[in-house]
The first five atom37 places (N, CA, C, CB, O) and aatype in JSON, in Angstrom:
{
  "aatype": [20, 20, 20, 20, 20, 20, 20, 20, 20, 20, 20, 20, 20, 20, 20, 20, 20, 20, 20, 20, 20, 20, 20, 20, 20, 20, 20, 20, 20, 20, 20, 20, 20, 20, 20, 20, 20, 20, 20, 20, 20, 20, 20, 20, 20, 20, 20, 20, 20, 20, 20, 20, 20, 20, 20, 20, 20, 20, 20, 20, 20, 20, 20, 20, 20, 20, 20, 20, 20, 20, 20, 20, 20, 20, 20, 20, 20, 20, 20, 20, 20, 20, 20, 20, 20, 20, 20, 20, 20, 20, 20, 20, 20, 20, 20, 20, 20],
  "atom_mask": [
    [1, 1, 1, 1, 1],
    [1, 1, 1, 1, 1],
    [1, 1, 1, 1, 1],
    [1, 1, 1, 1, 1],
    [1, 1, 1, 1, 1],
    [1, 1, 1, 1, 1],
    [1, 1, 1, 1, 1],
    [1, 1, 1, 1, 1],
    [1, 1, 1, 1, 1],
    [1, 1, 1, 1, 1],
    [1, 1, 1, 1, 1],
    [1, 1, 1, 1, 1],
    [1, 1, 1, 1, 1],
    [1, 1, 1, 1, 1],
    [1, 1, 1, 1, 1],
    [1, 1, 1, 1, 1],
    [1, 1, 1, 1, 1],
    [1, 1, 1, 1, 1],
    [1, 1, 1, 1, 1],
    [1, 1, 1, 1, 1],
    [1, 1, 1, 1, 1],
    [1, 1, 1, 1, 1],
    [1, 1, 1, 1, 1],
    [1, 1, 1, 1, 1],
    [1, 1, 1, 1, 1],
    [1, 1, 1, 1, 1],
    [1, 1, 1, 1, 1],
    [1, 1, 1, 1, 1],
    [1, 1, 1, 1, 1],
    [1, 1, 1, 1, 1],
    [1, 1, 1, 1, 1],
    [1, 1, 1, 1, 1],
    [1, 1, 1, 1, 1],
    [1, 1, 1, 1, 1],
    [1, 1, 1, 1, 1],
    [1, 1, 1, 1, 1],
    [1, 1, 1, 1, 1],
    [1, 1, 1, 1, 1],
    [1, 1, 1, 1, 1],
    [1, 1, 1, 1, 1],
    [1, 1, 1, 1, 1],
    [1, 1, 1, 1, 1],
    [1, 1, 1, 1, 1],
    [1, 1, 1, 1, 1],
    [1, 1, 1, 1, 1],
    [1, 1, 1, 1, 1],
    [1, 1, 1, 1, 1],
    [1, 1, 1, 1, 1],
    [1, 1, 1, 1, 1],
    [1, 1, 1, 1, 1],
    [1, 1, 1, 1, 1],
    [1, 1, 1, 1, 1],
    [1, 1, 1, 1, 1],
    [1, 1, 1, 1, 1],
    [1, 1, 1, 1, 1],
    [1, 1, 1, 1, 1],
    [1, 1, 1, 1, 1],
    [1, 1, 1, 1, 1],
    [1, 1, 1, 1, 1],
    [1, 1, 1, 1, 1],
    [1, 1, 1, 1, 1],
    [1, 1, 1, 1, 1],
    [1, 1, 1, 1, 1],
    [1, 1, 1, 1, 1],
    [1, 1, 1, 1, 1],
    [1, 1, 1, 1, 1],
    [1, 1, 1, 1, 1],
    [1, 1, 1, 1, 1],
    [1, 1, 1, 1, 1],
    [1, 1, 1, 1, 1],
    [1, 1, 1, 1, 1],
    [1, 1, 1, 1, 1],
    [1, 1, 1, 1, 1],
    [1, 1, 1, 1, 1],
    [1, 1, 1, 1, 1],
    [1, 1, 1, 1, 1],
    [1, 1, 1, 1, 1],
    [1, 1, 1, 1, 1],
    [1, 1, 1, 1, 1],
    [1, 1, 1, 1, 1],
    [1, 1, 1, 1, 1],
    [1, 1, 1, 1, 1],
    [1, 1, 1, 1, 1],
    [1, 1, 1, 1, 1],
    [1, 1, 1, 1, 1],
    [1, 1, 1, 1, 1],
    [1, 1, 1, 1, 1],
    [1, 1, 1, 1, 1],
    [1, 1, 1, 1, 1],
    [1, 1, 1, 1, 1],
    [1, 1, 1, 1, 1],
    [1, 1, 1, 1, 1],
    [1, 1, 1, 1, 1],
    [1, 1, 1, 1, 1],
    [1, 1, 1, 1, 1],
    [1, 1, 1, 1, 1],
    [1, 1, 1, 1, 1]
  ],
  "atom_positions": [
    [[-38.94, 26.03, -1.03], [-39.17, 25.56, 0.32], [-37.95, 24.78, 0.78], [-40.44, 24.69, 0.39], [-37.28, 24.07, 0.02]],
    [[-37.7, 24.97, 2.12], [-36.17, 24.07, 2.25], [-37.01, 23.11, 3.78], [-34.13, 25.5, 2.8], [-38.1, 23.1, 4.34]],
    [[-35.76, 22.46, 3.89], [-35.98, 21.35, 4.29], [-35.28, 21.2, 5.48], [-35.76, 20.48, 3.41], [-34.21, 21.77, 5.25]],
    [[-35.24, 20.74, 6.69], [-34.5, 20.94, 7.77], [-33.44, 19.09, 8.0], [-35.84, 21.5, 9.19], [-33.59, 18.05, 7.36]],
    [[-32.98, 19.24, 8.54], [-31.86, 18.16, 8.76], [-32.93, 16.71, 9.01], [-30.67, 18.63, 10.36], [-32.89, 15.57, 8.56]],
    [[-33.67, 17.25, 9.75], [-34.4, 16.12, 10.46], [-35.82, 14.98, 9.07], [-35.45, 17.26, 12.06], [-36.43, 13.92, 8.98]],
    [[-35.56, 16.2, 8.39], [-36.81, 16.22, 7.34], [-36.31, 14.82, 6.36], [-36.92, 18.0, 6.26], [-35.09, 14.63, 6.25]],
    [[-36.98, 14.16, 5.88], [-36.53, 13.13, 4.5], [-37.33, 13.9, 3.27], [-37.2, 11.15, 4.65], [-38.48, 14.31, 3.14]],
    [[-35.98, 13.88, 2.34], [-37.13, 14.15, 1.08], [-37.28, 13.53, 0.0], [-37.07, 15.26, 0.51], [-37.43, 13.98, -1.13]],
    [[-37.2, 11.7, 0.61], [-37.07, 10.88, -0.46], [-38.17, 10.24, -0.46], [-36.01, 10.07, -0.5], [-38.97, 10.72, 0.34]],
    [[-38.52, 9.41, -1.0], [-39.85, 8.27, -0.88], [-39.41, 7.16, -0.18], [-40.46, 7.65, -2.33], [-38.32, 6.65, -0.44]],
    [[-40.18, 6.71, 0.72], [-40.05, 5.76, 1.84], [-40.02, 4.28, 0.82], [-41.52, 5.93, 3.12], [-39.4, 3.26, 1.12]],
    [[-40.87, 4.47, -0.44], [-40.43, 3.29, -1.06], [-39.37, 3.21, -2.0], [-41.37, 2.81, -1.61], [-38.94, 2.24, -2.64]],
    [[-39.04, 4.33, -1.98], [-37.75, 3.69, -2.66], [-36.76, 3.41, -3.06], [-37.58, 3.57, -2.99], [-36.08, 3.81, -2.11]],
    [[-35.64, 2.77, -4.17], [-35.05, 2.24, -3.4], [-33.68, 2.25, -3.11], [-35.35, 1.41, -3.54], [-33.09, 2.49, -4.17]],
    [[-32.86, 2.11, -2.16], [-31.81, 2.41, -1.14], [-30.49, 2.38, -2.37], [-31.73, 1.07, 0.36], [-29.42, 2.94, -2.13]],
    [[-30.76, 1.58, -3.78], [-29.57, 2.31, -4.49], [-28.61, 0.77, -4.12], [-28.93, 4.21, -3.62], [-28.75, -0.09, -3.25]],
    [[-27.66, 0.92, -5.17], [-26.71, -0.33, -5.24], [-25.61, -0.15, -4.0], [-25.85, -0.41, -6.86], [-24.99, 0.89, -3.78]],
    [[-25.51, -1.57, -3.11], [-24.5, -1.34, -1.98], [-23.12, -1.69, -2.98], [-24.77, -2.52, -0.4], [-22.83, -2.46, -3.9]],
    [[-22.47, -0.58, -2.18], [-21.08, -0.6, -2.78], [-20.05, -1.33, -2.14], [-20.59, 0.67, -2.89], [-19.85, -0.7, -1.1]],
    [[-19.27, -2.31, -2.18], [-18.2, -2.95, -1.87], [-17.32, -2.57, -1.51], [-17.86, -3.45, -2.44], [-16.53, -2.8, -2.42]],
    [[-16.52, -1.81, -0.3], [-15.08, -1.24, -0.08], [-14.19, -2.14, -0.51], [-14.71, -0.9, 1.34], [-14.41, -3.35, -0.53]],
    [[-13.09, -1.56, -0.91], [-11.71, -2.0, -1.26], [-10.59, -1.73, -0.73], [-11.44, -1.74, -2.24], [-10.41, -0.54, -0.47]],
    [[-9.64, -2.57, -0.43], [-8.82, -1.42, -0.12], [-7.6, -0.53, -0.57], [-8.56, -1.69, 0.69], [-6.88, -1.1, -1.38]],
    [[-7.27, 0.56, -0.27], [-6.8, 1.43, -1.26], [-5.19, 0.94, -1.46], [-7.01, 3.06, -0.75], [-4.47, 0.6, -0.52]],
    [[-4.72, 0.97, -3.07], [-3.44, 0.58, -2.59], [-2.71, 2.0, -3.11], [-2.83, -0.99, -3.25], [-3.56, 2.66, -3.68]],
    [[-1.66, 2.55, -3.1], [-0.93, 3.97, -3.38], [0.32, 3.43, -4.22], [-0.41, 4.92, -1.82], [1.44, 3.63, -3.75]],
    [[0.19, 2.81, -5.33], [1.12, 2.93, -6.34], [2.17, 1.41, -5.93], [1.94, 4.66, -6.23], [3.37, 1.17, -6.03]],
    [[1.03, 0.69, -5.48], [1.54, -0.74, -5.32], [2.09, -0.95, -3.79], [2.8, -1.02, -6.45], [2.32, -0.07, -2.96]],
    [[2.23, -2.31, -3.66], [3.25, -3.27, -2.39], [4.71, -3.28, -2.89], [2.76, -5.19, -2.2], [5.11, -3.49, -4.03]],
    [[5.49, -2.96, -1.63], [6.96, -3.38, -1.95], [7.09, -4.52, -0.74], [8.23, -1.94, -1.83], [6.46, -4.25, 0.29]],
    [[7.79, -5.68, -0.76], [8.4, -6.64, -0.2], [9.67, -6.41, 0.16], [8.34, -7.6, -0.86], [10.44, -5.88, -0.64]],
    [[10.16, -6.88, 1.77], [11.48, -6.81, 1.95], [11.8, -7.52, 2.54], [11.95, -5.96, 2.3], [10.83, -8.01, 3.11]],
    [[12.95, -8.11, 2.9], [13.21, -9.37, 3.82], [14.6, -8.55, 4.58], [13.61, -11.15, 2.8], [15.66, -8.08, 4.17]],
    [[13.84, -8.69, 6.06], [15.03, -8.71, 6.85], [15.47, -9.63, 7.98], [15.06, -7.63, 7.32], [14.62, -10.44, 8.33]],
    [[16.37, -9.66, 8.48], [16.36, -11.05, 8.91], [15.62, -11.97, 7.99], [15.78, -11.16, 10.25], [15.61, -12.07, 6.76]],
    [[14.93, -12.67, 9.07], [13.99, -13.69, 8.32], [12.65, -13.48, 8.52], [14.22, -15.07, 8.71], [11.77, -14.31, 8.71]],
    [[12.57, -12.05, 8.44], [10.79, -11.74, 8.38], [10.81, -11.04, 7.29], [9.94, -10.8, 9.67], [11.88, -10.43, 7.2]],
    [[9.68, -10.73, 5.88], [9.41, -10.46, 5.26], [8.26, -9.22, 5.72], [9.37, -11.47, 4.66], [7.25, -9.39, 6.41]],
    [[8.65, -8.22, 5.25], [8.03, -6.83, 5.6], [6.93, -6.75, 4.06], [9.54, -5.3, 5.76], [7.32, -7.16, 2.97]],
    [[5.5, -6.12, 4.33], [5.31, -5.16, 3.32], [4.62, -4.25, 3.56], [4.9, -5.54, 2.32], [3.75, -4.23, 4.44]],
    [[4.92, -3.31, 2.77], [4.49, -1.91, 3.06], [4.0, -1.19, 1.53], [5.88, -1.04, 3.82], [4.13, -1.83, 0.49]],
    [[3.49, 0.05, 1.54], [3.34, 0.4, 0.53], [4.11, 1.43, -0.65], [2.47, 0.6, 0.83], [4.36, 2.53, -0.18]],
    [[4.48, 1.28, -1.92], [6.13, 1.57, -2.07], [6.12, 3.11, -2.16], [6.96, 0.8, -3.59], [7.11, 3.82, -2.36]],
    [[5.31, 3.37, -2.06], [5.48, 5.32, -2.97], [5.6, 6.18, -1.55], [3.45, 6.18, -4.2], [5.25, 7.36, -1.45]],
    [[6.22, 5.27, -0.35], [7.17, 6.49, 0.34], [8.49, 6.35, 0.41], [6.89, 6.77, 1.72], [9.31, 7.08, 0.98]],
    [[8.69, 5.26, -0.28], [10.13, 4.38, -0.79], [10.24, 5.33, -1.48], [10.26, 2.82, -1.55], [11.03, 6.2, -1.09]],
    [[9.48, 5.55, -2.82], [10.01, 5.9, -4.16], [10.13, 7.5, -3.98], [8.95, 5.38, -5.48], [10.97, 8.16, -4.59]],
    [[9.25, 8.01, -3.12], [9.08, 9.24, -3.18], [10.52, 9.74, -2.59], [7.78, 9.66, -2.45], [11.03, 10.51, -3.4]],
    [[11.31, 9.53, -1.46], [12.16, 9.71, -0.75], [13.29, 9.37, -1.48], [11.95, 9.15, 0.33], [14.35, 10.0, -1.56]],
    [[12.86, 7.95, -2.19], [14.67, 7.56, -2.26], [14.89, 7.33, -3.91], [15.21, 5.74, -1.21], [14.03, 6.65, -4.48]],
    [[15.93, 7.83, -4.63], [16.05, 7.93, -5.92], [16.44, 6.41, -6.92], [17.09, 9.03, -5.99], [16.13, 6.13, -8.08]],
    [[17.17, 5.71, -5.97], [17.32, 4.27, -5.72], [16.03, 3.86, -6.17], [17.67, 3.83, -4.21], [15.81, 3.75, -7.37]],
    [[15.05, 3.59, -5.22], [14.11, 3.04, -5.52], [13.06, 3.52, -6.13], [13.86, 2.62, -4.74], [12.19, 2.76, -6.57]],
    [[12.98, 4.95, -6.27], [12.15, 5.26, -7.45], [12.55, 4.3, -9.02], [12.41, 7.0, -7.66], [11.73, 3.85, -9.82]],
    [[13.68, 4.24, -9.07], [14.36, 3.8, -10.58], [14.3, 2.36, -10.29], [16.13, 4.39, -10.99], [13.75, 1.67, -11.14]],
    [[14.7, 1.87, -9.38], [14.17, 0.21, -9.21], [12.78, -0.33, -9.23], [14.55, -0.29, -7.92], [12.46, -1.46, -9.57]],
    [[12.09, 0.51, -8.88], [10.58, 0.45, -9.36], [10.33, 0.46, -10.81], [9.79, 1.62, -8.83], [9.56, -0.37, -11.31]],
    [[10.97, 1.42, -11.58], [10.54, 1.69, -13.14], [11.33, 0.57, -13.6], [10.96, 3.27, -13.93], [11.0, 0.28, -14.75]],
    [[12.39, -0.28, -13.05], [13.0, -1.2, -14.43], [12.04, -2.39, -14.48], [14.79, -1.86, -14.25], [11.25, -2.84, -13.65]],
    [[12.38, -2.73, -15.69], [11.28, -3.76, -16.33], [11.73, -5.53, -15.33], [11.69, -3.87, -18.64], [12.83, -5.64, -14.8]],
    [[10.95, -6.39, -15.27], [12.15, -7.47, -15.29], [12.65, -8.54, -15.72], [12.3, -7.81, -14.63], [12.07, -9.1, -16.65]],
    [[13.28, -8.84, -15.42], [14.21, -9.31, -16.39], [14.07, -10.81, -17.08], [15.48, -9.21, -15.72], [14.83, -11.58, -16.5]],
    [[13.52, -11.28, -17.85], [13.29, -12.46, -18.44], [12.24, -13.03, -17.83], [14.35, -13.27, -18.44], [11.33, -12.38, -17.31]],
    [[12.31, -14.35, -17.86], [10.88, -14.43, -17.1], [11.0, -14.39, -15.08], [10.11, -16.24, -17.73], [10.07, -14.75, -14.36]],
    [[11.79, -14.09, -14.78], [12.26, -13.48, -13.28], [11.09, -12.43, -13.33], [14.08, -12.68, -13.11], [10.8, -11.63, -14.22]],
    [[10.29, -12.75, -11.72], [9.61, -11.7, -11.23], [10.79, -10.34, -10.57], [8.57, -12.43, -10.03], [11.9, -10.51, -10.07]],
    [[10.35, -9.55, -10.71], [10.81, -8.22, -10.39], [11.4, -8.59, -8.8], [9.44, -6.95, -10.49], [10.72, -9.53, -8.39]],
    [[12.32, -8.22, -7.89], [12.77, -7.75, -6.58], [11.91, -7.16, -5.68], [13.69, -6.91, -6.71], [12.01, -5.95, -5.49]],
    [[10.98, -7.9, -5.01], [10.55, -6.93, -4.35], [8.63, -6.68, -4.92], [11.76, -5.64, -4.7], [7.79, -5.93, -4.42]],
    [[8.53, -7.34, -5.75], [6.94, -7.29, -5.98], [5.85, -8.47, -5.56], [6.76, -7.14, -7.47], [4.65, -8.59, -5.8]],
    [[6.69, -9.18, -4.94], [5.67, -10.29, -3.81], [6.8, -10.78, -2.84], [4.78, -11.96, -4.7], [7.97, -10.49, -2.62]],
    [[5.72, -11.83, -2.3], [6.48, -11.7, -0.84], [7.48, -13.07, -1.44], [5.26, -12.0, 1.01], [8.46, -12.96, -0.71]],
    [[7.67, -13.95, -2.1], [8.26, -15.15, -2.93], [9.83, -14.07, -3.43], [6.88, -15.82, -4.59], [10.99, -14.47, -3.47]],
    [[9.48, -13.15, -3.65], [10.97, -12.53, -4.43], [10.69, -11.01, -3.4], [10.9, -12.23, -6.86], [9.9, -10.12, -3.72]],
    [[11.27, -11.0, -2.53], [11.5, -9.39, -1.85], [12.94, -9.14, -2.04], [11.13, -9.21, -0.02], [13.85, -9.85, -2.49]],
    [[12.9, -8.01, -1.61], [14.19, -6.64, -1.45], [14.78, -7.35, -0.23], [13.55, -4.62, -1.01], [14.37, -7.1, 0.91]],
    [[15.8, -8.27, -0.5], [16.5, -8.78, 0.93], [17.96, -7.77, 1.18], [17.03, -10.72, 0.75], [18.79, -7.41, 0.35]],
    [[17.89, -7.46, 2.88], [17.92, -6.3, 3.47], [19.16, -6.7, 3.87], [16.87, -5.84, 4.42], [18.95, -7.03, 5.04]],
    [[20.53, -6.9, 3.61], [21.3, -7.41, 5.12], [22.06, -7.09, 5.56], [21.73, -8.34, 5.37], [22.66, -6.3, 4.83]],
    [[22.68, -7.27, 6.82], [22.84, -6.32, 8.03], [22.27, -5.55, 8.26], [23.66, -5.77, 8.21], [22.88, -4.48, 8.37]],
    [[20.81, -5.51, 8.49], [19.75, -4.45, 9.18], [19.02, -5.84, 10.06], [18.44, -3.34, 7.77], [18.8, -7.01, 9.73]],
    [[18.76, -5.0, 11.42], [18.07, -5.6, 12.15], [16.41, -5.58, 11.55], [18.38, -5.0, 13.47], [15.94, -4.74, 10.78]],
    [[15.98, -6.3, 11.91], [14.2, -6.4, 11.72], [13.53, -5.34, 12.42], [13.47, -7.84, 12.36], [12.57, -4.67, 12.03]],
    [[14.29, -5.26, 13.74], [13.27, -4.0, 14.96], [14.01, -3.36, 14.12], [13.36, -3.67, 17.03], [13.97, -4.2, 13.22]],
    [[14.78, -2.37, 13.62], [15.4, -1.64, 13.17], [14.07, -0.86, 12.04], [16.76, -2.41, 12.67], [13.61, 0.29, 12.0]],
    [[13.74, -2.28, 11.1], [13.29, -1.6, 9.96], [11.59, -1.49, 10.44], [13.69, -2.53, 8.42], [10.82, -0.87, 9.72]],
    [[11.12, -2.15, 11.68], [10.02, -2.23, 11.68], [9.61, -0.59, 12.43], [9.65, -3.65, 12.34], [8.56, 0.04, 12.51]],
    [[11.17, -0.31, 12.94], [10.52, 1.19, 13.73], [10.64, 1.86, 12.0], [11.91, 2.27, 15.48], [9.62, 2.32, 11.48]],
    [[11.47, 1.86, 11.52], [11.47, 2.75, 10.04], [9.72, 2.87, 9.59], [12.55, 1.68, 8.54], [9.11, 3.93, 9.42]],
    [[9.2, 1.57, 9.46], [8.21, 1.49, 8.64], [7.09, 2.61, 9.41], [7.76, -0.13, 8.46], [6.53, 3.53, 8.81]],
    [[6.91, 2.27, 10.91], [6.16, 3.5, 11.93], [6.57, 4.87, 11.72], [6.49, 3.3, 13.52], [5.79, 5.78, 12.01]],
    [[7.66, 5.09, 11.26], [8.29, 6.41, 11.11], [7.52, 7.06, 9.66], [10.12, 6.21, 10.98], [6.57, 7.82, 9.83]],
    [[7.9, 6.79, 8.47], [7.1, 6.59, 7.67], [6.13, 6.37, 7.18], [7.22, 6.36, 7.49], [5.77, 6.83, 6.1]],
    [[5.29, 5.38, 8.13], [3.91, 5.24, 7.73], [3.28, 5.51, 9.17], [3.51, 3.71, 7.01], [3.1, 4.8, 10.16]],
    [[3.14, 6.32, 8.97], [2.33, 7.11, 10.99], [1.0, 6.07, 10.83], [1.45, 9.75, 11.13], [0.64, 5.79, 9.68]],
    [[0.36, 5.59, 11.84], [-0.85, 5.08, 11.8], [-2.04, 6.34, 12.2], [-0.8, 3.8, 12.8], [-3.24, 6.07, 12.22]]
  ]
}
């Protein structure tokens, strides 16, 4: 016997099942950048994917007890001689909304 769209074929008592919590998704981490004096972040794996540079700056370890370049917003990838509007149209280019 089938059942039409409109039909329920559950029991009215019971019950609705564990609510699940969204998260949000991250794609192979945050990269930090500083240009001018605004700190950008974005997400790195269209960095890494594109640029061979930063694929390999991603994989090095770091270095003593120094946080990595670029893995919070306290230590970013500082940018210079690039304008800020410069990199903020980059980031739209790259990351289409």
């Amino acid at each position: 016997m089938s059942t039409s769209l409109n039909e329920s074929t559950s029991d009215a008592t019971a019950s609705p099942g564990p609510i699940l919590s969204l998260k949000p998704m991250r794609c192979g981490g945050t990269i930090f950048f500083k240009v001018e004096e605004i700190v950008f972040e974005a997400p790195r794996y269209r960095f890494a994917e594109h640029s061979e540079i930063f694929e390999t700056m991603f994989h090095l370890p770091a270095g003593g007890d120094e946080t990595a370049e670029g893995r919070d917003e306290g230590h970013p990838i500082v940018l210079e001689s690039y304008k800020a509007a410069d990199f903020n149209a980059l980031l739209k280019v790259i990351y289409p909304t």
